[in-house]
N, C-alpha and C positions, 0 to 999 in steps of 0.2 A: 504494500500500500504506500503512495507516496504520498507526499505534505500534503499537496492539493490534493489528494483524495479522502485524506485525512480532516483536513477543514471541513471538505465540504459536506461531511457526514456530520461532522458537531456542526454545522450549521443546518443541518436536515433535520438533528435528532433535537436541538433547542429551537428548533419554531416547530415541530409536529406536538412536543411531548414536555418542552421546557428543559429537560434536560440539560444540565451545564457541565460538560466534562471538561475537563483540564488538559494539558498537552499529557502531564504522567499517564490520563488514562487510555493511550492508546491498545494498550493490552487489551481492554477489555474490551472494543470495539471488533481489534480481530478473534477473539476468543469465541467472543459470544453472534455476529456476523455471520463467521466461517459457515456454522450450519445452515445458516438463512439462504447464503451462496449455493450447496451443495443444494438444497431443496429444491430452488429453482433452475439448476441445471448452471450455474454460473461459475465459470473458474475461478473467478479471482475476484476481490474485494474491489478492484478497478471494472472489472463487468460489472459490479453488483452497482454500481455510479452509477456506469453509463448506462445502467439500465432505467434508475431512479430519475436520470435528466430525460431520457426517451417518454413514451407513451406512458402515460399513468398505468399501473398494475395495482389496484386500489390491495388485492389479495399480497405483493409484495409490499408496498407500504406499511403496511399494519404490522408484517411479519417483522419487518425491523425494527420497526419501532418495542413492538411487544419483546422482543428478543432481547432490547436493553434496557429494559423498563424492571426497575428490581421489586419482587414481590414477596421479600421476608415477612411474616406475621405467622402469630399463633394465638390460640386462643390463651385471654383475659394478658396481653401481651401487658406487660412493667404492672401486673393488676392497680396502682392505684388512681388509673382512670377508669376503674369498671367500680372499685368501694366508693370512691366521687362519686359515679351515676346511682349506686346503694342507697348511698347514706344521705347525700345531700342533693344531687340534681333532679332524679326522679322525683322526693319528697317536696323540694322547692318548687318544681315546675306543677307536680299536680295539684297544689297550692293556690296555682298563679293562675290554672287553667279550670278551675272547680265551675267554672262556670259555666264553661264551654262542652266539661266534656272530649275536651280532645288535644294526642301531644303529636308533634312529627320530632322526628330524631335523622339524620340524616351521618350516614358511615361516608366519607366522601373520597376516600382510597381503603375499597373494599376488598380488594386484593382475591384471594380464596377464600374469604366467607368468614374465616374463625372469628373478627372483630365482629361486627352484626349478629353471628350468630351468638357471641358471648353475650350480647346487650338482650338479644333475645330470651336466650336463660333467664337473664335477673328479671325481665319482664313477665317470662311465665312465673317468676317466682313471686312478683308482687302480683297475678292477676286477681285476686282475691280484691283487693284494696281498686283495682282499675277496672273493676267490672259497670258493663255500663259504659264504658270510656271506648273512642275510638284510638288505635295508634297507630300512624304513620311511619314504617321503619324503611326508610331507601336507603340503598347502597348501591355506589358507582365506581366504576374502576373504566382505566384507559382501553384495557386490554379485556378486549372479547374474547379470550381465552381463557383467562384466569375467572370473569365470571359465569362463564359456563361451569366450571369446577362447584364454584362456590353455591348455585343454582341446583348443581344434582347432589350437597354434600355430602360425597364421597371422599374420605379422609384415609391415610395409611395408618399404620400401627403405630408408626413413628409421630405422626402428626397430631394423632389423639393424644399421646403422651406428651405432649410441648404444652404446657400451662393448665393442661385441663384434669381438674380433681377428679380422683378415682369414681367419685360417688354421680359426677353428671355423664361420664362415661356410662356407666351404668343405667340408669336413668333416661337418656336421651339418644341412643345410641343404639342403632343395632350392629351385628361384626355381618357383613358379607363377604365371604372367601377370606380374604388375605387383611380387609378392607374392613371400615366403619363408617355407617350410613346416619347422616345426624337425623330424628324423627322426622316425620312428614309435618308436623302440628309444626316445628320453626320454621324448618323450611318456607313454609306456606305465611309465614309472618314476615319473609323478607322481601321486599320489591327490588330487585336488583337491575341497573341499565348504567348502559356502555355513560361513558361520562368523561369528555377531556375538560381538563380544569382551566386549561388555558382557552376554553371557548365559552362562549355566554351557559349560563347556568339559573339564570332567574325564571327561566321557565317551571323550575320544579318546585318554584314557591316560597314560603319562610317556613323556617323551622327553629322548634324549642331548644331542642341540641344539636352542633353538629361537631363530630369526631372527622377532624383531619390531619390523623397524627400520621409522623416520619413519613411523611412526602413533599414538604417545603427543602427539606435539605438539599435536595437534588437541584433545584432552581437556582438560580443570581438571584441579587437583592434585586432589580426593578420584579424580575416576575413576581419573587415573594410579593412585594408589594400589592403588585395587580390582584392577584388570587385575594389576599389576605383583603382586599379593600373590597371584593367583589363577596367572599364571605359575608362580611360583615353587613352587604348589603340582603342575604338571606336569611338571617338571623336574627329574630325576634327582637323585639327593644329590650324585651329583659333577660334573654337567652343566653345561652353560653357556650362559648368555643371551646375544645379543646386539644391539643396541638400534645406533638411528641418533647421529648425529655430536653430535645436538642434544639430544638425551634423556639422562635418567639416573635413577638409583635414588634418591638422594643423599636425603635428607628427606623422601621418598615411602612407603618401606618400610622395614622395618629387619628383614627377610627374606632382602634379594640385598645381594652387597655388589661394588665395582669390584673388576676383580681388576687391580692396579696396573702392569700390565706392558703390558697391551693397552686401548689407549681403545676404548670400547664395548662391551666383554666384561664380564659379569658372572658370578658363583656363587652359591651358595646361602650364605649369613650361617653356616652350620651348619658347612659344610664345613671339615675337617681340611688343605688345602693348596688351593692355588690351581692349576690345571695348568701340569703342568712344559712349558717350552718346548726344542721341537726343530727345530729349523729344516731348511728341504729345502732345493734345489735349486728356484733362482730358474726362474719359465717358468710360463706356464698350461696349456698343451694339450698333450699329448703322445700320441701314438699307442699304444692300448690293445689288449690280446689279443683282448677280447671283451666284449660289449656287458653293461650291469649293467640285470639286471633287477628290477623290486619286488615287495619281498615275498616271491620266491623264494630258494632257492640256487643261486648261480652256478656 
C-alpha cells in the first residue's frame, strides 16, 4: 500500500464512519482490509482504491467500513452505568414521567446487542413497578452486521461469560449446540436499526436516556463535537447522557454538562438540577412478575 493509498483510505474511513486513524495505524488498515480485498476478488489494497474511486459497490462500501469499525462490548460492560440506570436513572426518570406513562432509552453504539440487552434485564426486573408504562428501547449501530447478531441473540460460550452473572445466564438464556440464545421476551423488547452517527438522527425522536458509551474515542474533537451537540439535541431537557470511562463533554460542547456526582453521566447545560440520587438495594437480577414488553403497556 502506498502513502497515497494510505490517505486516501483514512480519508474514506473519516467521512463514511468518522473514524480518525493516525499514521501509526497503518497496520491495522492492512490487517483488517486484507480480507475485504480477498472477498471481493481484489489483489491488492491498491485495487481495493481503485475500486472504491470507480463505480459505487454500495455491498463493498459497507464491507470496509464494517471491517474497521471496532465492536468490543459485553454485557453490563464497567457495570457502573447499568447500577446508575438501577438505582438512580430509571427511578429518577419514572418520577419525571409519572404522568405520561412513558420512557424511551436509546443504546446509540449497539454493537452485538449485550449493552441493550443488559438494560433490558434490569427493565424486566423492574417490570412490576412499570407496568402500565410504555418503553421505548432503540438501538443502533453502523454496521448491518453486527446488528443482525444482536437481532437473532445468539451468543458463544465465551461471550455469555464476559460480565454476565451466572444467575441471568440461567434465567434468560437458553444453550443451542455450542451457542446461547438470549429469551424471545428481550429480544422482542429491543428495536434495533442501522444508524450512522455522523448522519442526521433527529428522526428517531427524544429520548429519556441515551447510552453512547466508547464510540466518541475513535472520532477528532470537531466530530466529537458534532455528534455530542447533535445528542444533546435528542435528549430530553431533563434527560441524561451517558458516555464511556474515557470520553467526555469537557471542551467539546458547551450544550451537556458532567453532572458531578456520577462519572460518565451527563445533562443538558440548560437544565435546572442535576438528578437527584436514590439509591436501591444493592443486586442485579431479581425475579420479576412478568415479562416487559416494547412499546406496549404492560
Amino acid at each position: 500500500m502506498t502513502d497515497l493509498e494510505f490517505d486516501f483510505l483514512r480519508a474514506y474511513l473519516k467521512t463514511r464512519s468518522g473514524l480518525a486513524l493516525s499514521v501509526e495505524k497503518r497496520y491495522l488498515i492492512e490487517s483488517r482490509l486484507g480480507p475485504v480485498c480477498r472477498r471481493f476478488n481484489l489483489a491488492s489494497l491498491g485495487a481495493l482504491v481503485t475500486a472504491l474511486k470507480g463505480t459505487r459497490d454500495l455491498a463493498m462500501e459497507r464491507a470496509v467500513v464494517e471491517a474497521m469499525t471496532t465492536n468490543e462490548t459485553f454485557f453490563f460492560r464497567d457495570r457502573t452505568p447499568f447500577d446508575l440506570f438501577r438505582d438512580v436513572l430509571l427511578p429518577e426518570a419514572m418520577a419525571r414521567r409519572a404522568g405520561q406513562r412513558r420512557l424511551r432509552i436509546w443504546c446509540a453504539a449497539a454493537s452485538t446487542g449485550q449493552e441493550p440487552y443488559s438494560i433490558a434485564m434490569m427493565l424486566q426486573e423492574a417490570a412490576p413497578r412499570l407496568a402500565g408504562w410504555q418503553v421505548d428501547l432503540v438501538a443502533t449501530d453502523l454496521s448491518t452486521e453486527v446488528l443482525e447478531k444482536a437481532r437473532a441473540g445468539l451468543y458463544s460460550h465465551f461471550e455469555v461469560q464476559r460480565g454476565l452473572p451466572v444467575q441471568a445466564l440461567i434465567k434468560h438464556f437458553e444453550q443451542v449446540g455450542e451457542q446461547w440464545r438470549i429469551s424471545a421476551s428481550l429480544r422482542q423488547m429491543v428495536d434495533y436499526r442501522p444508524l450512522n452517527l455522523l448522519h442526521p438522527f433527529d428522526g428517531l425522536g427524544t429520548f429519556d436516556i441515551i447510552y453512547c458509551r466508547n464510540v466518541l474515542i475513535y472520532f477528532d474533537a470537531p466530530t466529537k463535537g458534532d455528534v455530542l451537540a447533535r445528542l444533546s439535541g435528542s435528549l430530553a431537557a431533563d434527560g441524561a447522557l451517558l458516555l464511556g470511562a474515557a470520553e467526555t463533554v469537557i471542551g467539546l460542547t458547551d450544550r451537556l454538562m458532567p453532572n458531578p456526582d456520577h462519572r460518565g453521566l451527563y445533562v443538558q447545560a440548560s437544565a435546572a438540577r442535576a438528578p437527584v440520587v436514590r439509591q436501591a438495594p444493592a443486586g442485579i437480577l431479581t425475579p420479576v412478575a412478568a415479562p416487559l414488553r416494547r412499546a406496549v403497556g404492560l
